[in-house]
C-alpha positions in Angstrom: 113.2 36.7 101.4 111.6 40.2 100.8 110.9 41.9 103.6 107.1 42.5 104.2 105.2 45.9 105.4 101.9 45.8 106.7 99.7 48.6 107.6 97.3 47.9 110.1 94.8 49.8 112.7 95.9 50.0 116.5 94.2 48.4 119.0 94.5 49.0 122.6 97.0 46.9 123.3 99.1 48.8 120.9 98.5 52.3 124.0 102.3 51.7 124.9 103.8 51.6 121.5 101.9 54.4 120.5 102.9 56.5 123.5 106.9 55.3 122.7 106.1 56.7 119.2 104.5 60.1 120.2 107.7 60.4 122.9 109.8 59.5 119.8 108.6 61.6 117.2 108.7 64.6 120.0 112.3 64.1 120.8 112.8 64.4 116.8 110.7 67.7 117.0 112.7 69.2 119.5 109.2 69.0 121.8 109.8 66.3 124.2 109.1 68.3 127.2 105.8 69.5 125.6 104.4 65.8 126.0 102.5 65.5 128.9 100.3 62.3 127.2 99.7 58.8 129.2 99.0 55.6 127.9 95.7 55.6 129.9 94.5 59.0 127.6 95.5 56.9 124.5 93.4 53.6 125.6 90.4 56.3 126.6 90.8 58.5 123.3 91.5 56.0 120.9 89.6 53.0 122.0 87.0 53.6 124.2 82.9 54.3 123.8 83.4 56.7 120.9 87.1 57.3 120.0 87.5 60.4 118.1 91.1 59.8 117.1 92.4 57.1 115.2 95.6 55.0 114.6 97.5 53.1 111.9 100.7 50.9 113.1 103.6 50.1 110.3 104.7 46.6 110.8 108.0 45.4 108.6 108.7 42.0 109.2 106.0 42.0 111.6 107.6 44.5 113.8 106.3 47.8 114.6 108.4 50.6 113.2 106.0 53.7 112.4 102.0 54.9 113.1 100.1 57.8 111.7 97.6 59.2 114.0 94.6 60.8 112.1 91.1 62.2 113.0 88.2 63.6 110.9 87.9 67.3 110.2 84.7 69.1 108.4 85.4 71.5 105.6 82.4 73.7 105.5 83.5 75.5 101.9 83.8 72.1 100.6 80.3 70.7 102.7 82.6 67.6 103.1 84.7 66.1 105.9 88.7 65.4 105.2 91.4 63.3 107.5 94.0 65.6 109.9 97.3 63.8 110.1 98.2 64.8 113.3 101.4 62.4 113.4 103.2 60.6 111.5 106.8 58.7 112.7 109.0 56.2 111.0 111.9 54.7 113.4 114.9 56.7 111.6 116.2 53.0 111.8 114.1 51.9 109.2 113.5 55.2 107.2 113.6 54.8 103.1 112.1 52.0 103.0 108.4 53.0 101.7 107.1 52.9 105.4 106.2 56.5 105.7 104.9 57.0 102.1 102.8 53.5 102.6 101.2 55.4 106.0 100.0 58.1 103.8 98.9 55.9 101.1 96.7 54.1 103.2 95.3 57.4 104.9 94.6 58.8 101.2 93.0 55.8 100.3 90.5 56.1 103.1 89.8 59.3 102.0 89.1 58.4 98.3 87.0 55.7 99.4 85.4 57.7 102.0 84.9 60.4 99.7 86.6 62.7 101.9 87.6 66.4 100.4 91.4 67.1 102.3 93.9 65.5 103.6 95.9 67.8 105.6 98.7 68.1 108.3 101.0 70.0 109.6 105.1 70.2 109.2 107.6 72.2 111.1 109.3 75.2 108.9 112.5 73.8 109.7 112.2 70.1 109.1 113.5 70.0 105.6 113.8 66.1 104.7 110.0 65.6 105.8 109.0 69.2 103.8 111.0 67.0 100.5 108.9 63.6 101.2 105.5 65.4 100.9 106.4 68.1 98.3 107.5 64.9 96.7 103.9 63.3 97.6 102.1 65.7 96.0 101.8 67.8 99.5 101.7 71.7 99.0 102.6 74.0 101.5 100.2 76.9 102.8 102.3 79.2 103.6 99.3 81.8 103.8 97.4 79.9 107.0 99.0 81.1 110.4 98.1 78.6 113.0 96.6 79.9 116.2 96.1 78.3 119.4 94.7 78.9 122.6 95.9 76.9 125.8 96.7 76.3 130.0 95.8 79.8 131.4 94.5 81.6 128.3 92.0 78.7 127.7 90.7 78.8 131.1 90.5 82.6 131.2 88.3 82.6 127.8 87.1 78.9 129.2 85.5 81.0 132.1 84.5 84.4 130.9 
C-alpha cells in the first residue's frame, strides 16, 4: 500500500511536537542554544485569542514527520500582504519523499487563493541541499537584502530611549 501524506493545520495539542520540531530543526542549524521557546509561548502564540503565527504539520502514514510555520507579512510596494516561512523541517528520516516540497505547496496555494503577493523566507548561506530544493522550487535568492536585527540589550536600550 502507498504510503499517504497529509498536510494539515496544528492545533494546540500539536504545542509539544512543534516545540520538538523548532529544537530539531535548530540542532540542524547549528542554533540549538539560541532557542529559548516553551510549549506554553506556542499554545499562547499560535492558538490563543488572536494567533499571529500559524502552523502546518506533515503526516505520512499518519505520523508527524515535518511542519512549516508561517505568518502574514504586508508588502507596501506591492499594496498586498504575502506569507513569511519562518520554518520549515522534514525529519531527515523521512526526507525525499515529497514532504517538504508538499509543505510549500500548500503554503503557495494559500497564497494564490488568498491573493497574496510573496512568499518569502529565509535560508542559511551555508545550507547547500536546502539552497538546491528551493532553487529547484522556483525560489531565487536575494543576495542584495542584508538582514538586520535588533535584540536583548540593544532592543531595550532603543525600547527605552
Amino acid at each position: 500500500m502507498k504510503p499517504v501524506l497529509n498536510i494539515r493545520s496544528a492545533v494546540a495539542s500539536d504545542a509539544a511536537l512543534i516545540l520538538k520540531f523548532v529544537q530539531d530543526l535548530a540542532e540542524y542549524e547549528r542554533l540549538l542554544h539560541e532557542v529559548q521557546a516553551t510549549e506554553t509561548d506556542i499554545v499562547r502564540d499560535l492558538f490563543g485569542a488572536d494567533p499571529k503565527v500559524f502552523c502546518e504539520i506533515a503526516e505520512w502514514d499518519a505520523q508527524p514527520v515535518g511542519f512549516a510555520l508561517w505568518f502574514y507579512t504586508y508588502s507596501t510596494f506591492q499594496g498586498r500582504h504575502g506569507i513569511w516561512l519562518e520554518d520549515l523541517y522534514v525529519d531527515p528520516a523521512i526526507r525525499g519523499k515529497g514532504i517538504g516540497k508538499a509543505l510549500l505547496v500548500s503554503l503557495a496555494q494559500r497564497c494564490v487563493r488568498e491573493r497574496l503577493g510573496r512568499f518569502e523566507w529565509w535560508v542559511l548561506d551555508w545550507n547547500e541541499p536546502s539552497i538546491k530544493f528551493y532553487e529547484s522550487q522556483g525560489g531565487v535568492m536575494q543576495d542584495e537584502w542584508t538582514k538586520v536585527r535588533i535584540d536583548g540589550e540593544a532592543l531595550e536600550a532603543l525600547g527605552t530611549s
